[in-house]
C-alpha positions, -999 to 999 in steps of 0.1 A, spaced: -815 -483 291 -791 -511 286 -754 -504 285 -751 -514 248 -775 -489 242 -755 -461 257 -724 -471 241 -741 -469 206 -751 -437 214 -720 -419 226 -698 -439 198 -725 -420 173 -726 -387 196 -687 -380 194 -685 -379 158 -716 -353 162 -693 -334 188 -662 -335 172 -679 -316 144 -695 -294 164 -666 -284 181 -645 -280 148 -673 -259 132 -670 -234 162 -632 -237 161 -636 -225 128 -661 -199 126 -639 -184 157 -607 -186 139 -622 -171 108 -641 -144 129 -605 -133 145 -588 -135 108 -614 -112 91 -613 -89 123 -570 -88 118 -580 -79 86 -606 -53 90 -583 -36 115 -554 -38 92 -572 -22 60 -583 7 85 -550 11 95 -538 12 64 -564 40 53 -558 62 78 -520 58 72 -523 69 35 -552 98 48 -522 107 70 -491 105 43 -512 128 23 -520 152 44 -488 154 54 -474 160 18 -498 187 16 -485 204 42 -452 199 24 -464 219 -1 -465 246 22 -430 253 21 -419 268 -11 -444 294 -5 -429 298 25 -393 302 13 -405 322 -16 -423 346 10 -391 346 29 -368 352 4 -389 379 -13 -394 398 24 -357 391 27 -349 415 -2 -371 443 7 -366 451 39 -333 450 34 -333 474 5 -361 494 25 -338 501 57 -310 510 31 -329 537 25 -339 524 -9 -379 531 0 -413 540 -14 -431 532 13 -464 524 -13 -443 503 -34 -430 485 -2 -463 471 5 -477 467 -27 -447 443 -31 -440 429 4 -457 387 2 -489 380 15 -477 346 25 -521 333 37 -531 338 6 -508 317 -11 -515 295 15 -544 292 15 -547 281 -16 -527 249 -8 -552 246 26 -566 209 35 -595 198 38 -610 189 68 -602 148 68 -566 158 64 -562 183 89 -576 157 113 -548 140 111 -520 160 115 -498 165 144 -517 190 167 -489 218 157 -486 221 123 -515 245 117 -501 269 147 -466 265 135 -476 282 98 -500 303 115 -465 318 134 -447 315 108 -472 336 87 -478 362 121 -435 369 119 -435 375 83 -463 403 88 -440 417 122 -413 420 96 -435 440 74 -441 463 98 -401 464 107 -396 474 70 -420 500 70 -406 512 104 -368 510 96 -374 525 65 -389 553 68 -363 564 95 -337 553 70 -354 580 42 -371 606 65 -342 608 92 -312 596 69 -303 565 88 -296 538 69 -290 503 83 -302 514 118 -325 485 122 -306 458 102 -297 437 131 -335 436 142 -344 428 112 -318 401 101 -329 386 133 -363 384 127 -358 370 90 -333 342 108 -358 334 135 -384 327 105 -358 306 84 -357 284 114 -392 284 118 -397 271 83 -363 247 83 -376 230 116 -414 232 105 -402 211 69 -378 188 90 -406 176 117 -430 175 90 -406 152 70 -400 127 96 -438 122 101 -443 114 67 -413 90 66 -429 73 92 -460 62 77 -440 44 60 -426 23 86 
């Protein structure tokens, strides 16, 4: 092979190159772009999955409160004295059943911070220990005639479940402000 054959050859093979070389420069770069993409747009779905379950959990709360607030009043009548003891827990709030009402499905709850279910769980286990409280304080404040014996106990108990709920709301808050971030 002569050397004017060779040059012809590599002056037409570098063009060939070149746009070989651009092609897969190209085919990588818009490989890496879609896969950006992709990973973005799944980012993006669990971060709504997320902000919605974590509203729904929100919605946990004024049942909560209303549970709270509800218990609140009859125990404190009950250890008063002011108690039927049928009437008591005919009235008294059966907080899982309104929550469960408001309960997630299982794509949201596998998103959720690992507490939150445990936390209302607790918070649902203290308002039945103050049930029993009323029915225990109450009927010593009607059979035995002493009012207000366990009101301390009890305003305890109903304060450790306010701050159950407060914190439980506030944590849960923050998460969902940051899928917005």
């Amino acid at each position: 092979m002569s050397e004017e054959m060779v040059s012809k050859l590599l002056s037409m093979a570098w063009p060939l190159l070149c746009v070989i070389v651009g092609a897969l420069i190209s085919y990588l770069t818009a490989r890496g772009i879609e896969h950006q993409r992709w990973r973005r747009e799944r980012q993006e779905k669990l971060t709504g999955l997320r902000r919605d379950a974590l509203a729904a959990v929100l919605e946990w709360i004024e049942p909560m409160r209303n549970a709270q607030n509800r218990a609140s009043m009859l125990v404190m009548a009950a250890i008063r004295g002011e108690f039927d003891h049928d009437k008591f827990l005919q009235e008294f709030p059966y907080l899982l059943r309104e929550l469960v009402k408001k309960d997630l499905p299982a794509n949201q709850r596998a998103v959720l911070p690992d507490d939150v279910y445990a936390r209302g769980h607790r918070i649902v286990r203290e308002l039945d220990d103050l049930r029993w409280l009323g029915v225990k304080h109450g009927s010593e404040a009607l059979v035995m005639g002493k009012p207000m014996v366990g009101f301390q106990e009890c305003n305890d108990k109903l304060n450790a479940i306010d701050k159950q709920i407060s914190e439980l709301e506030t944590d849960v808050r923050k998460e969902f402000r940051k899928t917005f971030e």
